[in-house]
PLY file of the C-alpha trace (Angstrom):
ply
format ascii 1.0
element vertex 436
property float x
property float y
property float z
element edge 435
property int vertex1
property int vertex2
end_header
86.96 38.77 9.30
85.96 38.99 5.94
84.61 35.25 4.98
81.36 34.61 2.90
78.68 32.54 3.37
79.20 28.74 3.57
80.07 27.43 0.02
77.08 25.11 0.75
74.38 27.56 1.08
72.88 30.01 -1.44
74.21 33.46 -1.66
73.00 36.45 -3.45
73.94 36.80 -7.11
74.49 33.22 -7.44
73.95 31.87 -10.55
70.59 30.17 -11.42
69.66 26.65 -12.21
69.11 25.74 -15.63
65.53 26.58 -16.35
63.09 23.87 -17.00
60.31 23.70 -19.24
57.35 23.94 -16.33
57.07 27.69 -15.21
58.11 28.37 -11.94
55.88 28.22 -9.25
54.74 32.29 -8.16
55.35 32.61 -4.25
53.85 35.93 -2.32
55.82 36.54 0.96
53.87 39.27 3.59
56.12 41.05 5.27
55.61 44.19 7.74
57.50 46.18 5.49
61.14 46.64 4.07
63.93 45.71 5.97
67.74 45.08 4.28
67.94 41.81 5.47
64.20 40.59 4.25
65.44 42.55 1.12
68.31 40.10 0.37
66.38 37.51 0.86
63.96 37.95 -1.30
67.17 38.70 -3.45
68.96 36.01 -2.86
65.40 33.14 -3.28
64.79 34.70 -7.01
68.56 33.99 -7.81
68.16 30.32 -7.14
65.79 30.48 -10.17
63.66 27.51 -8.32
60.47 29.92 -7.68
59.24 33.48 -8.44
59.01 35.38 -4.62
57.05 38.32 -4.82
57.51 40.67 -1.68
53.92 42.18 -0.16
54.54 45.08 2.27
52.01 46.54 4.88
53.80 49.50 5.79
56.74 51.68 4.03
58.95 51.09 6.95
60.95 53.37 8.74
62.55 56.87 6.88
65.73 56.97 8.98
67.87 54.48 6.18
69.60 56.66 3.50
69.08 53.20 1.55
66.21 51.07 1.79
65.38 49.73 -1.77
62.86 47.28 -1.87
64.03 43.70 -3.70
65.89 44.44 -7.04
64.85 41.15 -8.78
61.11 41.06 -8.68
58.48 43.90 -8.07
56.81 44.77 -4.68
53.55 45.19 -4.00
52.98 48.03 -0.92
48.91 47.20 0.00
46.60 50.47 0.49
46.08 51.56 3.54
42.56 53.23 4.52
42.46 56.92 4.51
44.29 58.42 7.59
46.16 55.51 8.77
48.53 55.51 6.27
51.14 55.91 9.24
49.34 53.78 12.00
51.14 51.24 13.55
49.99 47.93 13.72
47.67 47.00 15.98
45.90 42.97 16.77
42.23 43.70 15.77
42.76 46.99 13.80
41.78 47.51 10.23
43.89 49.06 8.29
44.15 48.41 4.85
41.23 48.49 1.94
40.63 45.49 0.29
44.39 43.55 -0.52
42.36 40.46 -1.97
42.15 43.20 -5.23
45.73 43.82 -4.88
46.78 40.21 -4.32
44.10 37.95 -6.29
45.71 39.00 -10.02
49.18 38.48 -9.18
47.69 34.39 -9.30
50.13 33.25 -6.84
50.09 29.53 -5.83
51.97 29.93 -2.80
52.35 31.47 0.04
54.46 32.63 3.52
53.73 35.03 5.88
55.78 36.97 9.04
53.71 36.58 11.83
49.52 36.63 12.62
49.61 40.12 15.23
47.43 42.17 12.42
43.91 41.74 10.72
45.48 41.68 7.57
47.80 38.74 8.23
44.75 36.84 9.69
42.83 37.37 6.59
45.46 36.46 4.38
46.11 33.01 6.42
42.26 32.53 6.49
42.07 33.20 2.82
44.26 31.03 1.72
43.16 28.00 3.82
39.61 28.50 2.24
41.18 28.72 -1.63
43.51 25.82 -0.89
46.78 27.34 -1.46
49.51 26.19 0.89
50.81 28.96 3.32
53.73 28.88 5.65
54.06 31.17 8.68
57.13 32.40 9.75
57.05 33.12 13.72
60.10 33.99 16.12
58.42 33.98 19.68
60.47 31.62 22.01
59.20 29.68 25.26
61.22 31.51 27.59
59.01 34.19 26.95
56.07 32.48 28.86
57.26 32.64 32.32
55.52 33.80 35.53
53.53 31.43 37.82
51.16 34.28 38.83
47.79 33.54 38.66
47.38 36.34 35.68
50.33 34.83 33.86
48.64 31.12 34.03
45.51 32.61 32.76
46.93 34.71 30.03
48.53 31.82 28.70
45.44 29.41 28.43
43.73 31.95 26.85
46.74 32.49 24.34
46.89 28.80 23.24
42.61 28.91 23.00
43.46 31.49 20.39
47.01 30.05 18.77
45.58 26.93 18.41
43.13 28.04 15.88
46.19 30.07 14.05
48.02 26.78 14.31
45.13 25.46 12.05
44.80 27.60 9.52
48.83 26.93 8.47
50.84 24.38 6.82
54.16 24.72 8.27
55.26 27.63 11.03
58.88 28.27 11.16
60.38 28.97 14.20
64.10 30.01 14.01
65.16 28.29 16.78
64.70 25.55 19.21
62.88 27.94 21.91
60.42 28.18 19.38
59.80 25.51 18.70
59.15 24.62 22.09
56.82 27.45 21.88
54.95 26.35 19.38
54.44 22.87 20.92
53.54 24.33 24.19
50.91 26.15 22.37
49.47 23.23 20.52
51.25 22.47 17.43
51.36 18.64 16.66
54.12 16.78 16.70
53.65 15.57 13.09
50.01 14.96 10.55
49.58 11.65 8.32
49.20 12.83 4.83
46.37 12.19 2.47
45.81 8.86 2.37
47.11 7.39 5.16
49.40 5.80 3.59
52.24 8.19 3.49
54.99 9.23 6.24
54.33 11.36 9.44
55.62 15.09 8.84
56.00 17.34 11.42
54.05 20.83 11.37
56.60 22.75 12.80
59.86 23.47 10.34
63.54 24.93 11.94
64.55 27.90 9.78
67.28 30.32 10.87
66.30 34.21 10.33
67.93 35.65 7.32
70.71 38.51 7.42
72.12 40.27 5.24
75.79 38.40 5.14
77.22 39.63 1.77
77.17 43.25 3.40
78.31 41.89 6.62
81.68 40.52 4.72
81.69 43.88 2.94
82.04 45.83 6.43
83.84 43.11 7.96
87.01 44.41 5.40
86.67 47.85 6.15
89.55 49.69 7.73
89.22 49.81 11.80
89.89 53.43 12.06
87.80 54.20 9.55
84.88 52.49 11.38
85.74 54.03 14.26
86.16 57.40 13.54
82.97 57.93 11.28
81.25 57.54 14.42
83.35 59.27 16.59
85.10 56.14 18.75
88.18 55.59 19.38
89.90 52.44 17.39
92.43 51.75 19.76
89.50 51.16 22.28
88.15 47.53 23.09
84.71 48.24 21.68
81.89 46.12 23.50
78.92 47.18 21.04
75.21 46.52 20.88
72.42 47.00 18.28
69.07 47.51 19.87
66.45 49.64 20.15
66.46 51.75 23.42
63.20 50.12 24.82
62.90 48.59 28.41
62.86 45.04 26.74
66.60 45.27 25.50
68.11 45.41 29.37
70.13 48.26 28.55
70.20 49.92 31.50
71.39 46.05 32.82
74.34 46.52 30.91
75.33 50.34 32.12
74.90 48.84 36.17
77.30 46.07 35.04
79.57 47.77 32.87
79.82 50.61 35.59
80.49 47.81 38.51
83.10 45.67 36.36
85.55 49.04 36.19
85.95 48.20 32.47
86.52 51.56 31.73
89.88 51.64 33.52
91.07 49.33 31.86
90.66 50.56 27.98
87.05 49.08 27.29
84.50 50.93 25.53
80.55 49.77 25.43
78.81 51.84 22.35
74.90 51.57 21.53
73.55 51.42 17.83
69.72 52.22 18.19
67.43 54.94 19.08
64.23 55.01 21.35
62.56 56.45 24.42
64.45 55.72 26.67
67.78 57.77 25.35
67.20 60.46 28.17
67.10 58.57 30.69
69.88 55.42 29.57
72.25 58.68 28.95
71.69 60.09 32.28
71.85 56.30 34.18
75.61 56.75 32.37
76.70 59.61 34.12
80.12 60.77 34.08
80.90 57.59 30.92
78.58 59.47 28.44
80.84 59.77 25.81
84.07 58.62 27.36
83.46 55.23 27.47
80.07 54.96 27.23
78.60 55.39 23.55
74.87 56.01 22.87
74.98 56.47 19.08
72.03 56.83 17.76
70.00 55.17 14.39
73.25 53.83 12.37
73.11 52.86 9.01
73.36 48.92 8.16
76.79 49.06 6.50
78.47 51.04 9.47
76.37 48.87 12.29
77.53 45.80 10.99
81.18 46.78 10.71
81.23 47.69 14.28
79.54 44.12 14.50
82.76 43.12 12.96
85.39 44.93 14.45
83.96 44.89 18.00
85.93 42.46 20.60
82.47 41.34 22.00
78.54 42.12 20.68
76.40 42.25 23.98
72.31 41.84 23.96
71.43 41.88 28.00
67.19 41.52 26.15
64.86 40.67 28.80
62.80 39.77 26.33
64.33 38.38 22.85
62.53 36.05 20.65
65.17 35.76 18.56
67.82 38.10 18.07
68.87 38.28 14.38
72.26 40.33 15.41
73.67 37.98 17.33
73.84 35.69 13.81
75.04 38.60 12.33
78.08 39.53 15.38
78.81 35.44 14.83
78.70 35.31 10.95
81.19 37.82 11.41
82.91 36.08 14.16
82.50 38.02 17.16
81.69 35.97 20.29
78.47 36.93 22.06
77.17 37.91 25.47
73.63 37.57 25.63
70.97 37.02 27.98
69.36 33.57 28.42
65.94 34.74 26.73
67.95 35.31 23.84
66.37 32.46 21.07
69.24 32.61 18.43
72.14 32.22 21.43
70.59 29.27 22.94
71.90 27.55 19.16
74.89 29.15 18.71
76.63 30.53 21.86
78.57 27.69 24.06
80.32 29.19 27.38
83.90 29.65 26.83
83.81 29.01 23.54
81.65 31.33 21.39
80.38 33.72 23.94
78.72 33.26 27.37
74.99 33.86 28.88
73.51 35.51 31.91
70.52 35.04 33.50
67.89 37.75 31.89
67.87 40.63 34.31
70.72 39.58 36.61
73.05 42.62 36.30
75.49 40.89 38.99
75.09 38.19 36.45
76.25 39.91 33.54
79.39 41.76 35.51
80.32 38.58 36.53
80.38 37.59 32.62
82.17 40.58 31.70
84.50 39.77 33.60
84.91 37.03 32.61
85.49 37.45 29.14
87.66 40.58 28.95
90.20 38.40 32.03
93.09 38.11 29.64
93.44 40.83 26.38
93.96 37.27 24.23
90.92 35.42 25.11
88.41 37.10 23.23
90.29 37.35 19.85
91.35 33.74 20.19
87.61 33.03 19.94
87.01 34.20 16.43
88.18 31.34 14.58
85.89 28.76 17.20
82.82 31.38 16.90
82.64 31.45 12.86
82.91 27.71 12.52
80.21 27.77 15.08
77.60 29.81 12.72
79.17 28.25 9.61
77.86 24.61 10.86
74.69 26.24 12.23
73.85 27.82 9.38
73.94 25.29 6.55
71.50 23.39 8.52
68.82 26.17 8.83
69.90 28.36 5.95
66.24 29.41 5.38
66.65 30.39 1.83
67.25 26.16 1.21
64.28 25.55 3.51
62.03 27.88 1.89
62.55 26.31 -1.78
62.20 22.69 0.11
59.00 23.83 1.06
57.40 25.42 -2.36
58.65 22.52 -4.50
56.90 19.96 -1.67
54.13 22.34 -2.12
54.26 22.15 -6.23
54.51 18.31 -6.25
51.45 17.81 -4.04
53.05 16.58 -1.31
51.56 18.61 1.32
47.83 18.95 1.73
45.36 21.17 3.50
42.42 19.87 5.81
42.68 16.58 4.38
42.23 17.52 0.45
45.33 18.47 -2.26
46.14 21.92 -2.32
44.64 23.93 -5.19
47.88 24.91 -6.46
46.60 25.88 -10.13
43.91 27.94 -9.35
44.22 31.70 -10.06
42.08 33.55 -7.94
0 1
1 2
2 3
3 4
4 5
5 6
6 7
7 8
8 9
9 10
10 11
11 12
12 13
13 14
14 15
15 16
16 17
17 18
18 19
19 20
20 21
21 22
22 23
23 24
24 25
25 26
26 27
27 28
28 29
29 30
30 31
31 32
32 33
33 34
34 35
35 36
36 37
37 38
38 39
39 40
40 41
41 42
42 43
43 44
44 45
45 46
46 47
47 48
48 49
49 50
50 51
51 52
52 53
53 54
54 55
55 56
56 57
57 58
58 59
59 60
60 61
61 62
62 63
63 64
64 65
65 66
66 67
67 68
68 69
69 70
70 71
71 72
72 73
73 74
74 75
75 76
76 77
77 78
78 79
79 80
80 81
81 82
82 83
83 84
84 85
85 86
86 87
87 88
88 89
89 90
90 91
91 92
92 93
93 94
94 95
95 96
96 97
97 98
98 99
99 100
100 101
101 102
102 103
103 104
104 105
105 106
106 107
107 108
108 109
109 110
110 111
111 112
112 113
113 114
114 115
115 116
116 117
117 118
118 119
119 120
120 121
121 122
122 123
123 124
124 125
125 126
126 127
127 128
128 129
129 130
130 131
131 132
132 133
133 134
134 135
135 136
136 137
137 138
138 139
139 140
140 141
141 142
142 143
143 144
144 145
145 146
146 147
147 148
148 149
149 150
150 151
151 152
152 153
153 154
154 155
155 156
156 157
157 158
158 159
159 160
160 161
161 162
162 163
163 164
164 165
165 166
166 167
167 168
168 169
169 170
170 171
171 172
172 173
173 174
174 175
175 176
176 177
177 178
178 179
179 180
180 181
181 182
182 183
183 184
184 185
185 186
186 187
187 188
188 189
189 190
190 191
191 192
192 193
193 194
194 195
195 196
196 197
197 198
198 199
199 200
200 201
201 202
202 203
203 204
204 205
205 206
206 207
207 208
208 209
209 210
210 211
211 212
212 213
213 214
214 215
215 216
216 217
217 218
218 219
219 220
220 221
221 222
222 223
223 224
224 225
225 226
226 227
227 228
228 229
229 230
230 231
231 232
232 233
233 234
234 235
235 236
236 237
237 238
238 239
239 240
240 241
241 242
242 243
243 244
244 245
245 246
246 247
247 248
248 249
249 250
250 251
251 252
252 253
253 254
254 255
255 256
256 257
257 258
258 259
259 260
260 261
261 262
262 263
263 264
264 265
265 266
266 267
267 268
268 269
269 270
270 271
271 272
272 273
273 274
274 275
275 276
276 277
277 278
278 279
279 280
280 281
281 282
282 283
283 284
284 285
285 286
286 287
287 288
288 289
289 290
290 291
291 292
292 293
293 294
294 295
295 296
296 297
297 298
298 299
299 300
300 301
301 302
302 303
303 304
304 305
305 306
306 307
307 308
308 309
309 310
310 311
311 312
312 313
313 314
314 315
315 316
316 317
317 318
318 319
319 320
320 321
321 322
322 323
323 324
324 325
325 326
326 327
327 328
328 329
329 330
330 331
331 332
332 333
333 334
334 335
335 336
336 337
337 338
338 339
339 340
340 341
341 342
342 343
343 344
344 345
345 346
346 347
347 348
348 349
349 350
350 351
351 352
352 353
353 354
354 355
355 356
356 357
357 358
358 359
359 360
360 361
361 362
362 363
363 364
364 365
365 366
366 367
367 368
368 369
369 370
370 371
371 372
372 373
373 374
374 375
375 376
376 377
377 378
378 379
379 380
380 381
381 382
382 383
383 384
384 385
385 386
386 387
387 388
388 389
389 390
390 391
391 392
392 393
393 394
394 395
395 396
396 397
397 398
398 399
399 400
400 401
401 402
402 403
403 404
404 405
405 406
406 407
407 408
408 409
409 410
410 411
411 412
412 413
413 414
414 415
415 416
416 417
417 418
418 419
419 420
420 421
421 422
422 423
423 424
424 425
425 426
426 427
427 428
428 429
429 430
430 431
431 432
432 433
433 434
434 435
């Protein structure tokens, strides 16, 4: 299926608004580092011609894409890391970069969002900005189903958590979940239900803001038009296959090895069903070897795949699986719908408790029931037409879904709110013209 994005929402290479005489507002968004779909974001906000978004990476990212530019329509800023741990990964207390407030104070931003609060860095960024009175919005994808466990350890882990979040929950103006879950996640934690503005005079608004992750869906509907058996073949499956597919990294939180014990019970493999893997991680080994005799003949471990060819087997595939026992969100399964490929995903999964309705868009298992997710397999794959009779229900799905949490929409909402002074911080107006 080859469809755009809604006609309703902003897509990249858009045309911008007619410029106004006031300059546009300059917004930094702190990312980890480069990724295609933060990319096109970025992309696709500076089309829109409503703000400047200037992209500030911690790391380079990974070196396996043959294609990872940074934004084309605004420069990047990559912060300096101290000597040695150029290549460190992040860690919650650990410093690792020199001093960014040199990097960051010139570009005289008067805005801000941020992905996540797990490093120094990000701390010191929120923290800095709270203190200079320039509005910053946290983006956050942890969901409540990841709190479970009535253990005594699990109780007190989680009252010392919200000790600490509550404090991060502070130092913000919005946090944007991307889904319900998390925003049950966030109130469990503390975040108010909704903050009087300045004054007193002036309606309640609500801390916490819905905004779907972005992906990159002007490649998706380029792959989505690619040939089948060209798809296919690149990577060595066979097109005349039903391809179940997944994108995850091979790490004990993506259920994997759920999937093989299921796949392996439901006989699938009789009856012309193929389940191929788009990831690599530590746990190839011993995933290939739980595969046995369906390593590579109906069981597909393929390795890091570039975007483009990932997302067309996203498109092609009869059914995108993500058995995650752990799954704040789960950006591919927008992707697998926006392409409209129904979903089977495990309950933890925060983007398919929005979008996946049994029988209709996909189904759900409970996380780490492999009898569970047979039983869904099953299921779905029970008559060769039910599955591609899906595809029309599963797109209008995400279509609807989507215009209501497009986050590229959300994010201008919430600079021009920011411009026009209607949020505040701590009870005083934002400094929104100060430069450093």
């Amino acid at each position: 299926m080859s469809r755009g994005i809604p006609e309703t929402t902003a897509s990249v290479g858009a045309a911008p608004p007619a410029q106004s005489q006031a300059p546009r507002p300059r917004v930094l968004w702190v990312q980890t580092q480069p990724e295609h779909y933060f990319n096109r974001m970025i992309d696709d906000l500076n089309a829109r011609g409503e703000a400047e978004f200037i992209p500030v990476f911690l790391g380079r990212g990974p070196g396996q894409y043959k294609d990872l530019p940074v934004p084309k329509s605004v420069r990047s800023v990559f912060l300096r890391r101290l000597p040695g741990k150029e290549d460190a990964p992040f860690h919650f207390w650990r410093k690792l970069h020199l001093d960014w407030r040199a990097d960051l104070y010139p570009l005289h931003y008067q805005c801000a969002f941020i992905a996540g609060y797990g490093g120094r860095t990000q701390r010191e960024f929120i923290s800095d900005c709270r203190n200079r009175g320039i509005p910053v919005f946290m983006y956050a994808d942890s969901n409540i189903r990841s709190q479970r466990g009535n253990a005594l350890g699990s109780r007190v882990r989680r009252r010392t958590k919200r000790l600490f979040l509550r404090r991060v929950i502070a130092s913000v103006d919005k946090i944007l979940p991307p889904s319900p879950l998390g925003v049950a996640y966030w109130r469990y934690y503390g975040a108010p239900l909704s903050r009087r503005l300045r004054g007193g005079s002036r309606p309640l608004r609500d801390k916490l803001v819905l905004a779907s992750c972005y992906a990159d869906y002007a490649t998706l509907g380029n792959a989505s038009s690619r040939p089948r058996a060209e798809c296919f073949g690149a990577l060595g499956l066979d097109p005349n296959k039903h391809l179940l597919f997944t994108a995850a990294r091979l790490i004990p939180a993506k259920g994997l090895h759920l999937m093989i014990e299921a796949f392996r019970a439901s006989g699938l493999a009789g009856k012309g069903y193929i389940w191929a893997v788009a990831g690599s991680g530590p746990l190839e080994q011993q995933l290939k070897a739980q595969a046995g005799e369906l390593l590579n003949k109906s069981i597909f471990f393929l390795g890091f795949v570039q975007p483009a060819d990932m997302l067309a087997l996203t498109a092609h595939a009869a059914l995108f699986v993500l058995p995650s026992t752990y799954e704040p969100h789960g950006i591919v399964i927008q992707e697998a719908m926006a392409a409209g490929t129904p979903v089977l995903a495990s309950d933890v999964c925060g983007a398919a408790f929005d979008l996946v309705r049994p029988g209709e868009t996909g189904w759900t298992f409970k996380s780490g029931d492999a009898a569970g997710l047979r039983r869904r397999l099953l299921q779905a794959t029970a008559t060769p037409a039910l599955l591609p009779a899906m595809r029309d229900a599963v797109r209008v799905k995400f279509d609807a879904w989507f215009v209501r949490t497009n986050p590229v929409v959300i994010f201008n909402n919430l600079v021009r709110q920011a411009v026009e002074n209607e949020l505040t911080t701590h009870g005083r107006p934002h400094g929104l013209m100060r430069h450093g």
